[in-house]
C-alpha positions, 0 to 999 in steps of 0.5 A: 718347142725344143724340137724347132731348135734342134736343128741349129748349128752355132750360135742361135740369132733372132730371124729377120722380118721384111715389111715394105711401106708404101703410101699412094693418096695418103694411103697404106698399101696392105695385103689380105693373107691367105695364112690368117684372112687378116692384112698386113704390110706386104713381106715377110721373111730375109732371103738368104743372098737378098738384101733388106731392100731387095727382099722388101722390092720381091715381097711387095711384087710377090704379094701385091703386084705392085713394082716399087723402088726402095726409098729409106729404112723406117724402124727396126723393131724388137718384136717382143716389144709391140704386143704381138703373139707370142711365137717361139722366135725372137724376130726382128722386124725391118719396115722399108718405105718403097715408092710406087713405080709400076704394076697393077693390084693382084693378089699372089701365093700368099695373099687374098686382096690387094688394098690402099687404106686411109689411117682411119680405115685400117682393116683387122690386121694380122697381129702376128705380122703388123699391129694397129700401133705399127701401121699408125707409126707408118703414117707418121713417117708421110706425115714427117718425112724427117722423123728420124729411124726408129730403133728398138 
């Protein structure tokens, strides 16, 4: 692990994951990755020079074929605090609700399959992007467009 951080010039600072949320019939957009044959939220790490919403709007195309527009920040969450695998970085995670605009299913670089799921029928995730619990909380946010960004 030492080696992963030699690297690093200045102050060390957690990465930043992107993940775009976008609902169609009440149901969640996921993407099977090729990584781990698991689903997730398409995204995936910040670019340098894009912002959040951008890299939300070019992970979602990349990995789905799907055009959306950014809509509203959902949750940053700590992912030390949500029962993900552990990993040697401390990793923010950004879930960006996007509305669906264009485009057409198809899988990318990255991904298998390209599927919307009803919240009683979520696929094996994988854990090390989204977990069951964060899908749920997605759903919340359809089900409450009020409720209001959650922060760890």
């Amino acid at each position: 692990m030492e080696l992963s951080f030699a690297s690093e010039k200045g102050y060390a600072t957690p990465k930043v994951d992107i993940r775009g949320v976008v609902f169609k019939e009440n149901k969640i957009l996921l993407v099977r990755e090729k990584a781990d044959q698991a689903w997730a939220l398409p995204g995936g790490w910040a670019d340098i020079s894009y912002s959040p919403s951008e890299v939300a709007v070019k992970e979602i195309e990349e990995e789905s074929g799907y055009i959306v527009t950014p809509k509203r920040l959902l949750a940053v969450m700590d992912k030390k605090f949500h029962h993900h695998p552990p990993e040697p970085y401390h990793v923010y995670k950004f879930f960006i609700e996007c509305e669906l605009t264009g485009g057409e299913a198809k899988s990318g670089l990255e991904t298998l399959e390209v599927g919307f799921f009803n919240r009683n029928d979520i696929p094996l995730l994988s854990l090390e992007r989204n977990t069951p619990e964060q899908i749920q909380t997605m759903f919340q946010f359809l089900d409450y467009p009020n409720k209001p960004v959650i922060i760890d």
